[in-house]
C-alpha positions in Angstrom: 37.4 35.7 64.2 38.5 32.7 62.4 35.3 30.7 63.6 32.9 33.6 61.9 34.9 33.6 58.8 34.6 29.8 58.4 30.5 30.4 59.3 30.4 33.4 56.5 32.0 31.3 53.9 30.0 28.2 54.8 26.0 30.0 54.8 27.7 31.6 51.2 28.2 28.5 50.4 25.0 26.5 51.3 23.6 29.3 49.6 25.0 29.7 46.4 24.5 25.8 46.4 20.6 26.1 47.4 20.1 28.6 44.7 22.5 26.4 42.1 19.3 23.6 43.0 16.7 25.7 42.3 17.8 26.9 39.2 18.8 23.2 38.3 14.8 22.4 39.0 13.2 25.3 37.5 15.2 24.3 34.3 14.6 20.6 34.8 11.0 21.4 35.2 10.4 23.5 32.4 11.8 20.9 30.2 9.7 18.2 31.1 6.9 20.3 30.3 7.8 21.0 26.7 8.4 17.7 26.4 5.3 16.3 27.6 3.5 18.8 25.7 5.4 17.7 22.4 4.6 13.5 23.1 1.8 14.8 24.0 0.6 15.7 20.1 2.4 12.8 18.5 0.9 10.3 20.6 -2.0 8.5 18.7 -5.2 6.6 20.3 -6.0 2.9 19.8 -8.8 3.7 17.8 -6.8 5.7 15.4 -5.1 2.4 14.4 -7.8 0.3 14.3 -9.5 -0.6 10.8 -13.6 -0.4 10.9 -13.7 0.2 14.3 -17.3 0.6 14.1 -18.0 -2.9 13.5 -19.7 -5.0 16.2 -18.7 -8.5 17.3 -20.8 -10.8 14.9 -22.3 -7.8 13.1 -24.3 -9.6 10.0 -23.8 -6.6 7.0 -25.3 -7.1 3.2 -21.6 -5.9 2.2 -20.0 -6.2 0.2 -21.4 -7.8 -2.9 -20.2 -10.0 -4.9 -17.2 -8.6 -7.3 -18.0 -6.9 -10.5 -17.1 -9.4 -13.3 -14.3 -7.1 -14.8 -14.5 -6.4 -19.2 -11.5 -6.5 -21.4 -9.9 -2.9 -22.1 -7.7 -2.2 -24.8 -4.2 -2.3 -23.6 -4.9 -5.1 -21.2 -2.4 -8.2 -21.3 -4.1 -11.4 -21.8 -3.0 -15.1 -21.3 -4.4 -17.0 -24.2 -3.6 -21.3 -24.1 -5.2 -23.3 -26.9 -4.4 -26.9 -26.4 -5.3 -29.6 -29.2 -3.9 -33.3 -29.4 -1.5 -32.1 -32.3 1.8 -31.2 -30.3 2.6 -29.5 -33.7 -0.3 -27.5 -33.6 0.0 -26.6 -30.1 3.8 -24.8 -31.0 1.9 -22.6 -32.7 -0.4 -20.8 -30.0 2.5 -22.0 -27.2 6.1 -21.5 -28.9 7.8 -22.5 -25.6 6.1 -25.8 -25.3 7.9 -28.5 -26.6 6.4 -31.2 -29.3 6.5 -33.5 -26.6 4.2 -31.6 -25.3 5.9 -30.0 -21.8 5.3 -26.8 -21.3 7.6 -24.0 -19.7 4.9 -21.9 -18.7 6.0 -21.0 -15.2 9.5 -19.6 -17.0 7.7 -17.8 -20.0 4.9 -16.1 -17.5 6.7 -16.0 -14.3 7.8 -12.4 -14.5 5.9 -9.0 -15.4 8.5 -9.1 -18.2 7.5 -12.7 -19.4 3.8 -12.1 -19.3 4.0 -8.4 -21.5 6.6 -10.7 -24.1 4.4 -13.7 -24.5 1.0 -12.4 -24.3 -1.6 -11.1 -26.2 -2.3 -7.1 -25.9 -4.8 -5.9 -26.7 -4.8 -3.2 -29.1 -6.5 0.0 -29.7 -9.7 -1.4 -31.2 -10.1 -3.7 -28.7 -8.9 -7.1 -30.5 -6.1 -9.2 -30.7 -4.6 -11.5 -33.4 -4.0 -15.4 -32.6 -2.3 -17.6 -35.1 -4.5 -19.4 -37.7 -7.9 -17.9 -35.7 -6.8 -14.3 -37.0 -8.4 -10.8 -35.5 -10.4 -11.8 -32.6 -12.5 -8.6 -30.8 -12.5 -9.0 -27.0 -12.4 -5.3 -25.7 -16.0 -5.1 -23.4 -16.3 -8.8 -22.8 -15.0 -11.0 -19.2 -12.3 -13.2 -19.3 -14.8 -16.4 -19.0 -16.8 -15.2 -22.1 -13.5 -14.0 -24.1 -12.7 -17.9 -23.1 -16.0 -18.9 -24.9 -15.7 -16.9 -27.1 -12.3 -17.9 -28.7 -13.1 -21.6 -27.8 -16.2 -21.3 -30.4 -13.4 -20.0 -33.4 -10.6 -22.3 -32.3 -13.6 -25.3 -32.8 -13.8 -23.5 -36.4 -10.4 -24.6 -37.8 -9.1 -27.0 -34.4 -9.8 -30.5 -33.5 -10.3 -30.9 -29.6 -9.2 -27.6 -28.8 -9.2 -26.3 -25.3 -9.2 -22.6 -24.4 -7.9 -21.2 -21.2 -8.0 -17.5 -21.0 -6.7 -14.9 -18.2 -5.9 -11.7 -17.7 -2.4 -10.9 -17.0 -1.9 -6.7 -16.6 -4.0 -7.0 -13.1 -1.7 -5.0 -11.2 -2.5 -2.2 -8.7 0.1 0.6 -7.4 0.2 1.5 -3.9 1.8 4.0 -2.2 2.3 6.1 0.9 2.4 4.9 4.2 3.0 1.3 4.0 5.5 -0.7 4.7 5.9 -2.1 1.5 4.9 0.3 -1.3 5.5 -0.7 -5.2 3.7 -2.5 -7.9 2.1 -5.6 -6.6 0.0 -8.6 -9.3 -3.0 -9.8 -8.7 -4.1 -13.4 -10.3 -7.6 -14.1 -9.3 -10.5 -13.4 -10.6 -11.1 -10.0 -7.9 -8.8 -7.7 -5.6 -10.0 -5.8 -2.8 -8.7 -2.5 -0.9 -7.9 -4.7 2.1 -6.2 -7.2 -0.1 -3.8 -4.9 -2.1 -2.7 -3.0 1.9 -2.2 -6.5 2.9 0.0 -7.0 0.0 2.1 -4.2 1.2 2.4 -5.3 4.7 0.1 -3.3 5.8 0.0 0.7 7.0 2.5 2.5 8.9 1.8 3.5 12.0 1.5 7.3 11.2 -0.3 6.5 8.2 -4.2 8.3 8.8 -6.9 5.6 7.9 -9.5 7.8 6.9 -7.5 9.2 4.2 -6.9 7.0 1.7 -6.9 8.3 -1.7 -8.1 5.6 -5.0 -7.1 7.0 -8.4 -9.2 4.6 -11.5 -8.6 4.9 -15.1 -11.8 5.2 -17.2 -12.4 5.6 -20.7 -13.8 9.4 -20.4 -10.6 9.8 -17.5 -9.4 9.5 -14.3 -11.5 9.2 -11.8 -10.7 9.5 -7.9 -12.3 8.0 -4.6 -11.6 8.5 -0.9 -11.7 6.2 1.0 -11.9 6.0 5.0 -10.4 2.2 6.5 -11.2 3.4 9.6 -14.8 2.7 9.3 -17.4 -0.4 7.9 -18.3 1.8 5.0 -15.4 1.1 3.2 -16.7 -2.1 2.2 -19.5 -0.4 0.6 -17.8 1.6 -1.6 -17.6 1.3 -5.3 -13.9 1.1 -5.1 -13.5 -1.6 -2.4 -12.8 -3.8 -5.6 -10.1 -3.1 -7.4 -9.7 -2.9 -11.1 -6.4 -3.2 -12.8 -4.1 0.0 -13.1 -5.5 1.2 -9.8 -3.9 3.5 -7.4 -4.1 3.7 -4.0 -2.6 6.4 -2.0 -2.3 5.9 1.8 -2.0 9.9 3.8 0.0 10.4 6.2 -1.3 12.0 9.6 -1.1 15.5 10.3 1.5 15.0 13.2 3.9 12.4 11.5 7.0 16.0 11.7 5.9 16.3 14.6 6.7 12.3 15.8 9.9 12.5 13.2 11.3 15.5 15.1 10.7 14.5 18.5 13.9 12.9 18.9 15.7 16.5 18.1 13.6 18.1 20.1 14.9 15.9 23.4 18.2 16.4 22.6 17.9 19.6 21.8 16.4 20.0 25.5 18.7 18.5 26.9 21.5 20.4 25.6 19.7 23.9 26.9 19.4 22.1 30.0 22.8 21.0 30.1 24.6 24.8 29.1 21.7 26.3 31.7 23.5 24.7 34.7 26.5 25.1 34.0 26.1 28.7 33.1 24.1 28.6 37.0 27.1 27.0 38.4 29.8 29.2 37.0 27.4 32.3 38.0 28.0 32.1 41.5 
């Protein structure tokens, strides 16, 4: 009698233990599945990462050209530097350089806020003022025949003058998925797309490289582009060189929630799977 009670208790046992496993699997199971399918759709390919993929190893392309030769704009910032062998005459184009002649250059234009103090906007009709020269119009023209341009007047009233012109309000916003978005400089003569990313340390990784948006300021409005850094084209475009006030907007991919929220997902999994067995447990 004792011997059959033991058994009964025993096979209740193995079974309520059997079905405890099953249950424990099924649930197990099921959230694996969920799970794959959500990595599943936040997983990207190589070749979603990759910029111009379509370019082949040694690939000779006629793009892009050279850079447009960019013209003076009213607004624009402009470093002007007339040097003549009078140190007194020089203090008056370059207050911060001594009569000795040293110059603090590096201090006076070594910040965004230095350059828009010192130099030389340009105003609404397209001209600015130097001292002794007077009105000088250099809205439409480059920065090399601005440079001309004043060196021709300076010659007018200066002795062995020297003009150095540059553009100083080259800057180019970008924003979106980078790594480094904000306001970035640019002191050469051209910028590119490429360049400016670069600047920012490049795209994110759910950043989507075929839609990045260019906003340009012209003088009838603003004028957008979209451009695709996933393919050689890009370097074709009009707006693979940048002009100053740009902005460029890098899109984010459609499944970047998706890839935020994975991490609540698995723990919210786990805690389902978590209350299932016990609920399984305390069932039988």
């Amino acid at each position: 009698m004792l011997q059959n009670c033991i058994n009964r208790k025993f096979t209740a046992f193995k079974n309520t233990l059997f079905s405890l496993m099953i249950n424990m699997l099924y649930t197990f199971r099921i959230s694996i599945l969920l799970l794959s399918i959500t990595l599943c759709f936040s997983c990207k390919t190589r070749k979603d990462l990759l910029y111009m993929n379509d370019i082949n190893d040694q690939e000779i392309m006629n793009f892009p050209g050279p850079s447009p030769e960019y013209r003076i704009k009213p607004d624009d910032n402009l470093y002007v530097n007339i040097q003549t062998l009078n140190p007194v005459i020089n203090q008056l184009f370059n207050p911060n350089q001594s009569s000795s002649g040293g110059s603090s250059s590096s201090q006076t234009f070594g910040s965004p806020a230095g350059q828009f103090l010192n130099g030389y906007t340009v105003d609404p009709a397209g001209a600015i003022t130097l001292p002794v020269i007077g009105v000088v119009t250099v809205s439409g023209k480059t920065a090399i025949q601005t440079q001309a341009f004043i060196q021709e007047k300076a010659s007018t009233y200066l002795k062995d003058a020297s003009v150095q012109v540059k553009v100083l309000s080259f800057k180019v916003t970008v924003l979106g998925e980078l790594r480094s978005p904000g306001v970035y400089y640019n002191y050469s003569s051209s910028m590119t797309v490429l360049e400016a990313i670069g600047m920012a340390g490049g795209v994110t990784d759910n950043a989507q490289l075929s839609q990045l948006i260019l906003v340009r300021r012209t003088p009838t409005g603003s004028k957008s582009f979209r451009l695709d850094l996933s393919e050689k084209k890009l370097l074709a475009s009009e707006a693979y060189y940048l002009q100053p006030n740009d902005v460029i907007y890098v899109n984010a991919d459609k499944l970047k929630n998706i890839r935020l929220t994975t991490p609540t997902y698995s723990f919210v999994l786990s805690a389902i799977t978590t209350i299932m067995v016990l609920l399984q447990y305390f069932r039988y």
